[in-house]
C-alpha positions as CSV (number, residue, x, y, z in Angstrom):
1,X,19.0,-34.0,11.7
2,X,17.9,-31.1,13.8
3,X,14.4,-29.6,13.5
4,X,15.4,-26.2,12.7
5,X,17.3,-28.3,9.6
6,X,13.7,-29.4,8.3
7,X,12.4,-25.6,7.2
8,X,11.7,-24.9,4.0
9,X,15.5,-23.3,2.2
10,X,14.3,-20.1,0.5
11,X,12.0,-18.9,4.1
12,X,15.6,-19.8,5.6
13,X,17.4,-17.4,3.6
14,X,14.2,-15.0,3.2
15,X,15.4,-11.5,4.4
16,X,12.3,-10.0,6.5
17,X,10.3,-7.2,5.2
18,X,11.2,-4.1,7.9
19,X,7.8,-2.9,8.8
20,X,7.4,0.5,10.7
21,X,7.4,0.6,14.2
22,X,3.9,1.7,16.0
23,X,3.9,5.2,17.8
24,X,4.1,4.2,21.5
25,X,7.1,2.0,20.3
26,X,8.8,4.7,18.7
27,X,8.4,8.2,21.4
28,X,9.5,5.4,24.5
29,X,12.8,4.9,21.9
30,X,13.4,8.0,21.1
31,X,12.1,10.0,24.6
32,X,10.0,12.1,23.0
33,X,6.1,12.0,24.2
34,X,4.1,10.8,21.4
35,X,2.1,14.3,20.8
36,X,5.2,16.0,20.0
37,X,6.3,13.4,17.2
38,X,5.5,13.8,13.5
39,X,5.0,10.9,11.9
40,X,5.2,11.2,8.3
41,X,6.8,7.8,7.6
42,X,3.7,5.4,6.5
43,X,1.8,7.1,4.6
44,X,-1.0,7.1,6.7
45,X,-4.1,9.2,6.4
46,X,-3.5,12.5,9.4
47,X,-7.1,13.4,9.7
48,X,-8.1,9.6,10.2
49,X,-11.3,7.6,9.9
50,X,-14.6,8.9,9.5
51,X,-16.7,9.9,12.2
52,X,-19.0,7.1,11.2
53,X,-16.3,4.4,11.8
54,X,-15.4,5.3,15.0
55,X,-19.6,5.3,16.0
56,X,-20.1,2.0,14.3
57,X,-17.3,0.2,16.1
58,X,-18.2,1.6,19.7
59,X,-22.2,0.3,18.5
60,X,-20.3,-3.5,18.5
61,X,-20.5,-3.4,22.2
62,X,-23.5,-1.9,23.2
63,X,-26.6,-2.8,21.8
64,X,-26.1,-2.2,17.8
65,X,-27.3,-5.4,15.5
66,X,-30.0,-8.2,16.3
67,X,-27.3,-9.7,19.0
68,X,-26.0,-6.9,20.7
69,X,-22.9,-7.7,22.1
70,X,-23.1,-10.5,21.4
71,X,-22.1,-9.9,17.8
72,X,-18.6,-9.9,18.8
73,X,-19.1,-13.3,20.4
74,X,-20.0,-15.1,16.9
75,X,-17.9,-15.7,13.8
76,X,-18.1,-13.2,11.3
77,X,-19.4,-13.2,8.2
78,X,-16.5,-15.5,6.0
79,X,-18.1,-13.9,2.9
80,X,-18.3,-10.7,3.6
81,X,-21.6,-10.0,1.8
82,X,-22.5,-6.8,3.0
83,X,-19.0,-5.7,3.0
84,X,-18.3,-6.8,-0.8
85,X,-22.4,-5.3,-1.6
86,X,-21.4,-1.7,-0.5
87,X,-18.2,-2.1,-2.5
88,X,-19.8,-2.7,-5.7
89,X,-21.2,0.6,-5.5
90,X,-18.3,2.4,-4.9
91,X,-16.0,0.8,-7.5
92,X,-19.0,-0.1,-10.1
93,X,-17.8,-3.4,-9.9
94,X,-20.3,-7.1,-9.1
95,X,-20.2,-8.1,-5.6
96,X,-19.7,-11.9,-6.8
97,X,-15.7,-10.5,-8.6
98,X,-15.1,-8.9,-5.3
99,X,-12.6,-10.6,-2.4
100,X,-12.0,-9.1,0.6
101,X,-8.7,-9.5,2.8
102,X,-7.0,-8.6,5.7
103,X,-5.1,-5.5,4.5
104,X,-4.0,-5.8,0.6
105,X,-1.0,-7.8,1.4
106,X,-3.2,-10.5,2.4
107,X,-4.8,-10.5,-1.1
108,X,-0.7,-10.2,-2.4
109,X,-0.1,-13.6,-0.8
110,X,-3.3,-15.1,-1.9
111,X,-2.9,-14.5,-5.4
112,X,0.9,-15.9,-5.2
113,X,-0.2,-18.9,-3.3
114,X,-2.6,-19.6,-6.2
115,X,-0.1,-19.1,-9.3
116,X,3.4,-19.7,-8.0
117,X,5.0,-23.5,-7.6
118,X,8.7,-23.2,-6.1
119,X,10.9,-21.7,-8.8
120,X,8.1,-20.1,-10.9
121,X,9.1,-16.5,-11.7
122,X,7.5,-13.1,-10.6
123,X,8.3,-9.5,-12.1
124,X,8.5,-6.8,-10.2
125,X,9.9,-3.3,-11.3
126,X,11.8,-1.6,-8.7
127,X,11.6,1.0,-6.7
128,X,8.0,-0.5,-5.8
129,X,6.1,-2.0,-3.1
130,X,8.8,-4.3,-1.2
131,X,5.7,-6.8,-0.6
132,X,5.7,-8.4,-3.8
133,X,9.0,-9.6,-3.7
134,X,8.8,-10.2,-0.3
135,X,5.4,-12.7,-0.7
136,X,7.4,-13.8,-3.8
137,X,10.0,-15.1,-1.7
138,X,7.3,-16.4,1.0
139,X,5.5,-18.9,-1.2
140,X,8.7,-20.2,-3.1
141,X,8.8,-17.9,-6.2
142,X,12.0,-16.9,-8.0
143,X,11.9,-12.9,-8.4
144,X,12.3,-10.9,-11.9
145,X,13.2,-7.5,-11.3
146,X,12.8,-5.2,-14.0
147,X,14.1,-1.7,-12.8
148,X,12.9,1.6,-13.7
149,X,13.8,3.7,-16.1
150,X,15.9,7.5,-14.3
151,X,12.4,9.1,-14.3
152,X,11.0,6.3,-12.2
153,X,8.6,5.3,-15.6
154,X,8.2,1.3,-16.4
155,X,10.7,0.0,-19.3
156,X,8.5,-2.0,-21.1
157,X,10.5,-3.3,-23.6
158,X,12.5,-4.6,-20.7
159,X,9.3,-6.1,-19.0
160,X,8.3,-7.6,-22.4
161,X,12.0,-9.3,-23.0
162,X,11.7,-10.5,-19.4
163,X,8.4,-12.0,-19.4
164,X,9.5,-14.1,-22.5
165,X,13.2,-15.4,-21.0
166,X,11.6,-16.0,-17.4
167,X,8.3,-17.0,-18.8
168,X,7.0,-15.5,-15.5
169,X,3.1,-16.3,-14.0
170,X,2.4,-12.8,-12.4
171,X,4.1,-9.3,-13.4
172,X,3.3,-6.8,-10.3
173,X,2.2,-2.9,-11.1
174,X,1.4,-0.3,-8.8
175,X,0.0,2.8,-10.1
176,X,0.6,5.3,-8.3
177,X,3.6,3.7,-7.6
178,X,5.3,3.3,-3.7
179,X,7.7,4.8,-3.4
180,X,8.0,6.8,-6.4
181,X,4.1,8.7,-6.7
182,X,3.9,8.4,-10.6
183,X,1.0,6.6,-12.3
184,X,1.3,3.5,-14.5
185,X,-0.6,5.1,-18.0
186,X,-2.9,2.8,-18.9
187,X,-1.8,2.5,-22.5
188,X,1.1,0.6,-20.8
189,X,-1.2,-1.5,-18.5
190,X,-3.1,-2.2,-22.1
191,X,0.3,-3.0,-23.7
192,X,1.6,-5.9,-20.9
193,X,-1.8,-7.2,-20.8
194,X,-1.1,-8.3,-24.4
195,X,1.5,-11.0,-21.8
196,X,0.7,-14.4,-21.5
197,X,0.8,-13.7,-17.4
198,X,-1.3,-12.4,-14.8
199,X,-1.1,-8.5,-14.3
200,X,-1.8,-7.1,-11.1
201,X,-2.4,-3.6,-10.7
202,X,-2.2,-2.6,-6.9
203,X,-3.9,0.7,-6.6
204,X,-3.4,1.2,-3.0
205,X,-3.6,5.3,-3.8
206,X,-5.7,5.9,-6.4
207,X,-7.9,7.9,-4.7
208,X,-5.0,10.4,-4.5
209,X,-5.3,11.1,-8.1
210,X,-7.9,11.4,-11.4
211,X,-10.2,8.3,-11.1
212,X,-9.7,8.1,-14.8
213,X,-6.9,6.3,-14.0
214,X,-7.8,3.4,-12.3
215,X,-8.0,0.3,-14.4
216,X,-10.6,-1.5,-11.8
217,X,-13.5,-1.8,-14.7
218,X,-11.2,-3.6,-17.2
219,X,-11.3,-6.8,-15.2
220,X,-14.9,-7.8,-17.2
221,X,-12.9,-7.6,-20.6
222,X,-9.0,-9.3,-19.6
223,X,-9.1,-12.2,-17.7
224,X,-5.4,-11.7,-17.2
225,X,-6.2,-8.4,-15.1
226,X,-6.8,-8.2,-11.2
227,X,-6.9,-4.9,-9.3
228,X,-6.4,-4.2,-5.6
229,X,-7.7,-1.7,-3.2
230,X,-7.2,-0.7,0.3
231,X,-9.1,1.5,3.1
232,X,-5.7,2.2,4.8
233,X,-4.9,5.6,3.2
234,X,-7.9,7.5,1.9
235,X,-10.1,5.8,4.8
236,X,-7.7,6.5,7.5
237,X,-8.0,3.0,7.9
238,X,-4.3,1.5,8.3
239,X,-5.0,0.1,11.5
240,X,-7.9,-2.0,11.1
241,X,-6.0,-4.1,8.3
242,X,-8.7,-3.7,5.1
243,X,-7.8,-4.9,2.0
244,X,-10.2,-5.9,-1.5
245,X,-9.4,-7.1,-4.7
246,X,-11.3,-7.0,-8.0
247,X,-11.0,-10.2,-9.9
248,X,-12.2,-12.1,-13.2
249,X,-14.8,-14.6,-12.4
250,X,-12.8,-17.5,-13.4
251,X,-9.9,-16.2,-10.9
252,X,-11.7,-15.3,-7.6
253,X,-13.6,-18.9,-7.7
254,X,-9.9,-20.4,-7.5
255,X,-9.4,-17.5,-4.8
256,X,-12.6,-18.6,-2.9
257,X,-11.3,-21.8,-2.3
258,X,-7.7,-20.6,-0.3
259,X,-9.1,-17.5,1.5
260,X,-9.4,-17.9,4.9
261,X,-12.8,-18.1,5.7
262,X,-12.5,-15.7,8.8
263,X,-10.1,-13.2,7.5
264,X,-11.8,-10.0,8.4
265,X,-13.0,-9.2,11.5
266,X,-16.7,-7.9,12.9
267,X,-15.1,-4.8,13.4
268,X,-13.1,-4.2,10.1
269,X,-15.9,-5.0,7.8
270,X,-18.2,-2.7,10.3
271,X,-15.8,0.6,9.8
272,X,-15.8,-0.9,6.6
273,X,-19.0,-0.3,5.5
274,X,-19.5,2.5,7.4
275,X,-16.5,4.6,5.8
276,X,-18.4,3.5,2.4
277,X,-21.3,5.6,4.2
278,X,-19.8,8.5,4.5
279,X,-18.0,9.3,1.3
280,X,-18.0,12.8,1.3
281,X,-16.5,13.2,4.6
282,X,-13.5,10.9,3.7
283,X,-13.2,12.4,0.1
284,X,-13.1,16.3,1.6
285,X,-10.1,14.7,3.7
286,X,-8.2,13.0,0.5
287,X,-8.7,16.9,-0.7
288,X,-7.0,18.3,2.0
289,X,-4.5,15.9,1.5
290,X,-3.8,16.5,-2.2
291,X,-4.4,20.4,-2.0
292,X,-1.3,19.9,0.9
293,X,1.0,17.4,-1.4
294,X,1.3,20.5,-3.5
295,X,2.0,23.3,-0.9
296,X,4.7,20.6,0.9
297,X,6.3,19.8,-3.4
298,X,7.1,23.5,-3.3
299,X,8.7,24.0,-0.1
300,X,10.9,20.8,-0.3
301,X,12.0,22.5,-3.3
302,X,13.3,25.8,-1.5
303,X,15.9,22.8,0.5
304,X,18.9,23.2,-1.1
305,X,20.2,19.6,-0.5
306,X,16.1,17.8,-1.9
307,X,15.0,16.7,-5.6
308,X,11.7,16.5,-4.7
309,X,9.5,14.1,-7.3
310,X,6.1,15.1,-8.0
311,X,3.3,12.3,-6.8
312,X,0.2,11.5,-7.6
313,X,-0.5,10.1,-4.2
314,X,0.1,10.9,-0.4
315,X,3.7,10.8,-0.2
316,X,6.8,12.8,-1.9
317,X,9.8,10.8,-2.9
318,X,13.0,13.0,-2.4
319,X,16.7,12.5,-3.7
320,X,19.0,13.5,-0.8
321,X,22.3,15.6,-2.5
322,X,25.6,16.5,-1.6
323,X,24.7,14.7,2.0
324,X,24.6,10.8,3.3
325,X,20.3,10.1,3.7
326,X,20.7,7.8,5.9
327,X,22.0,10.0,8.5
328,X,19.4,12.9,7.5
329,X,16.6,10.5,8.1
330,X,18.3,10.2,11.5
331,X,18.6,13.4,12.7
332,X,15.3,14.1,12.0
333,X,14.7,11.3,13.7
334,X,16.6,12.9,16.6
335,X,14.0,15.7,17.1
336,X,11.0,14.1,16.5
337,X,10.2,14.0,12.7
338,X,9.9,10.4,11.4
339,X,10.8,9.8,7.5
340,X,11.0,7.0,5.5
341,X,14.2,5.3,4.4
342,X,15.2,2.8,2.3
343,X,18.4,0.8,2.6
344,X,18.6,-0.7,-1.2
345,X,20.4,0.1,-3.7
346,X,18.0,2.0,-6.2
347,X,16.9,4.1,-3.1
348,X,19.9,4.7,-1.0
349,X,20.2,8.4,-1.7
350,X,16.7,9.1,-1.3
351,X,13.8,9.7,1.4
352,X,10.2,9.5,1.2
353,X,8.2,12.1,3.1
354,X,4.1,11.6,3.4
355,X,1.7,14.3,3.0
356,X,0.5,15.5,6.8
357,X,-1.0,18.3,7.7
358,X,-0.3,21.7,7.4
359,X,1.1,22.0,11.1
360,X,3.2,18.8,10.1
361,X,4.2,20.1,6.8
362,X,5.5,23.5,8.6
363,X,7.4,21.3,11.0
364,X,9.1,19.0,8.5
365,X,10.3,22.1,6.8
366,X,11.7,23.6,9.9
367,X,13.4,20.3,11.1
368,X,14.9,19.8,7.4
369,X,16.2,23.5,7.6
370,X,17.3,23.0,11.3
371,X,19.7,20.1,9.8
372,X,21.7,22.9,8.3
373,X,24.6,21.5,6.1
374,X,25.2,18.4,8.9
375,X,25.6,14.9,7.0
């Protein structure tokens, strides 16, 4: 039998997540020097880290710390203790129901590897966050999708029916939700946590909208409930790969056990920690950000051929009409303006546009109007 025979069947017929492609990548494909591109197809934060970060990480390799530069030399910290100590402040959370990963897919994976046997069944409720199924497929699951409702909101009723036939281990939320930018209402968080699963609340953007919302201090009263975080979008931290979870005790002792035990780096949980220092700089920024989301909602409305949706987070979803989006994702493309697309079904006529800057709001606008009536 051949090796390549010997791999596991479902990673075999597992179609690969379709990442985004890094800047450099992306201007030497397209010919066009990377100053003059607009990127506005990851969601990432376009006043990046603090000032703090960026300070803390040159200090690794001069003579910052007891070892100086040393410090990059030795291991890091596999428990993150200083890391997961400044996060209990900031999400009013105990250190010890804290896990930290590399980026919140990491966490994603982990939380899979520990429920899901081969077979075992995952809900998901698309359009979402193509991780989950994607991790669902990695470790073996068998994916439930549950699909939205026209307005994008979570059919309950539907989830509820499908827990029960499936009898699924994990049912995946994300609130706000990627693609989509509406938030999960807790009432209905409350309402599937009544399920005889684990609910995972990914709330990768809630900084983007009223803190209210967030369902993080919950965990201490379901132990059913965990909650993830990132530092990629309000931290401008996307490129570092940082990633934390809140988790009921019982839960993250099981996690303990599978983590890695070097999973984050000396210098992610340094820009880490310093980011968690300088709150008010990054939280001016997610301002700017949100004060833009609404000035870029109004003028995608003035495109005849956009239904904008409004968000609750740093992108705007928009249905593409009359006109193939594929092809207006390219020719954006064409001239410098990068856009997200999604080749599935439930998103085929649509694109999703993150909020930039004002310059790069001005410049999406004119690029969009510059497509004229082309397909």
């Amino acid at each position: 039998m051949p090796i390549a025979d010997r791999i596991r069947p479902e990673i075999a017929d597992l179609e690969p997540y379709t990442p985004i492609l890094p800047l450099d990548v992306l201007a030497a494909r397209l010919g066009i020097p990377i100053g003059q591109l607009v990127k506005l197809d990851a969601n990432e934060n376009p006043y990046g880290p603090s000032p703090k970060t960026t300070q803390a990480l040159a200090n690794l390799a001069t003579i910052d710390g007891p070892l100086g530069r040393l410090s990059m030399a030795i291991y890091p910290d596999p428990n993150q203790s200083r890391l997961r100590e400044a996060l209990s402040g900031y999400v009013g959370q105990h250190a010890e129901r804290i896990l930290c990963g590399a980026g919140a897919d990491e966490l994603i994976d982990l939380v899979l590897r520990l429920f899901i046997s081969p077979g075992d069944a995952v809900i998901d409720c698309p359009p979402t966050f193509g991780m989950y199924s994607f991790d669902t497929g990695v470790n073996g699951g068998r994916l439930i999708s549950v699909p939205r409702h026209a307005d994008f909101s979570l059919d309950i009723p539907a989830i509820e029916a499908a827990a029960e036939a499936s009898q699924a281990k994990v049912l995946f939320l994300t609130s706000p939700n990627n693609p989509t930018g509406n938030l999960t209402p807790p009432n209905e968080i409350a309402r599937l946590l009544r399920l005889p699963l684990l609910v995972v609340v990914d709330e990768a953007y809630i900084e983007f909208t009223d803190p209210s919302a967030s369902v993080s201090g919950w965990v201490e009263r379901h132990e059913n409930l965990a909650v993830l975080r990132t530092f990629s979008k309000w931290a401008g931290l996307a490129g570092m790969r940082l990633g934390y979870g809140v988790f009921p005790d019982w839960m993250i002792a099981q996690l303990w056990k599978i983590k890695q035990p070097y999973n984050l780096s000396l210098g992610a949980e340094t820009v880490a920690i310093a980011a968690l220092d300088d709150l008010a700089y990054l939280r001016a920024n997610v301002a700017r950000i949100v004060a833009e989301r609404a000035r870029l909602l109004e003028r995608l409305g003035e495109i005849a051929f956009l239904t904008p949706h409004p968000s609750q987070s740093n992108f705007i979803l928009c249905r593409v009409v009359g006109r193939d989006a594929r092809e207006l994702k390219l020719a954006l493309e064409r001239v410098g303006v990068l856009v997200r697309y999604y080749n599935t079904p439930l998103l085929r006529d649509y694109i999703r546009i993150s909020v930039g800057t004002p310059a790069q709001t001005d410049a999406v606008i004119a690029a969009l109007q510059g497509t004229g009536d082309r397909g």
